[in-house]
C-alpha angles and dihedrals in degrees: 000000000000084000096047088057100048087046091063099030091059104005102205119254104223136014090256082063104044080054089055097054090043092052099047085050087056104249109152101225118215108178116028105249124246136208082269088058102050090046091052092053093047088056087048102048080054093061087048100053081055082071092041094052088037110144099232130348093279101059088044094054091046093050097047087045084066099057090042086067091043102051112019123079111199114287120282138179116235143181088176097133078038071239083123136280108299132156133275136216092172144087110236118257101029127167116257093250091035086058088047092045084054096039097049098053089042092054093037083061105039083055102047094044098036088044105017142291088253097060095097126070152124129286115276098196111100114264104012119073104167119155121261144180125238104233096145114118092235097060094230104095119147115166127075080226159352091267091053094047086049096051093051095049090052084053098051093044092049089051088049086049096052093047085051096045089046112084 
């Protein structure tokens, strides 16, 4: 999901860069991505912020559901990198946008029902509103970041400052 995240937030400009991302997040790329690749992820990431802007939990898990078809294959054990057996949700030989695509709506999935279907929103601070997942230990998270909670704050406490100020 983290991926996901960083992906949308700053969609990378090149397929050399869309490999560096992947592999600092830890994908173990198997083919090098192409322009087709970074295209088809961009369309994609556009069909998962549809879960992440989805109206009520319903409509989040049927939309999610939906990418789940289009991207998992049924679950598999693997030693295919010899880094150890580990499960699959993904056909073999995929495409570099085709596994995150897979790897994204399983994770997406393994997060909201292992933590909450709510654990996964828009930014509430003004003039933000970039995705983010939930990962606080408390569950009410509301800001992409820090820097976005901070400055909010700041912005609250300035217009309580000003009524008070006003006679």
């Amino acid at each position: 999901m983290r991926l996901a995240l960083s992906l949308v937030a700053d969609p990378p400009p090149h397929p050399d860069a869309l490999a560096s991302r992947c592999a600092a997040a830890g994908v173990a790329i198997e083919r090098p991505p192409t322009l087709s690749d970074l295209s088809a992820i961009s369309a994609f990431l556009g069909e998962w912020l549809a879960v992440v802007d989805a109206a009520d939990v319903g409509a989040r898990a049927e939309r999610l559901n939906a990418l789940l078809r289009a991207t998992a294959a049924y679950p598999r054990l693997t030693d295919h990198a010899g880094s150890g057996w580990h499960i699959h949700y993904r056909e073999p030989d995929q495409s570099l946008s085709s596994l995150l695509s897979t790897l994204i709506s399983v994770g997406t999935a393994l997060h909201l029902s292992g933590r909450g279907m709510h654990r996964l929103g828009r930014c509430a601070a003004v003039g933000c509103g970039n995705p983010f997942a939930d990962f606080s230990r408390t569950g009410r998270q509301r800001y992409c970041s820090h820097a976005c909670g901070n400055r909010d704050a700041v912005r609250r406490h300035r217009a309580r400052a000003e009524t008070v100020k006003m006679p």
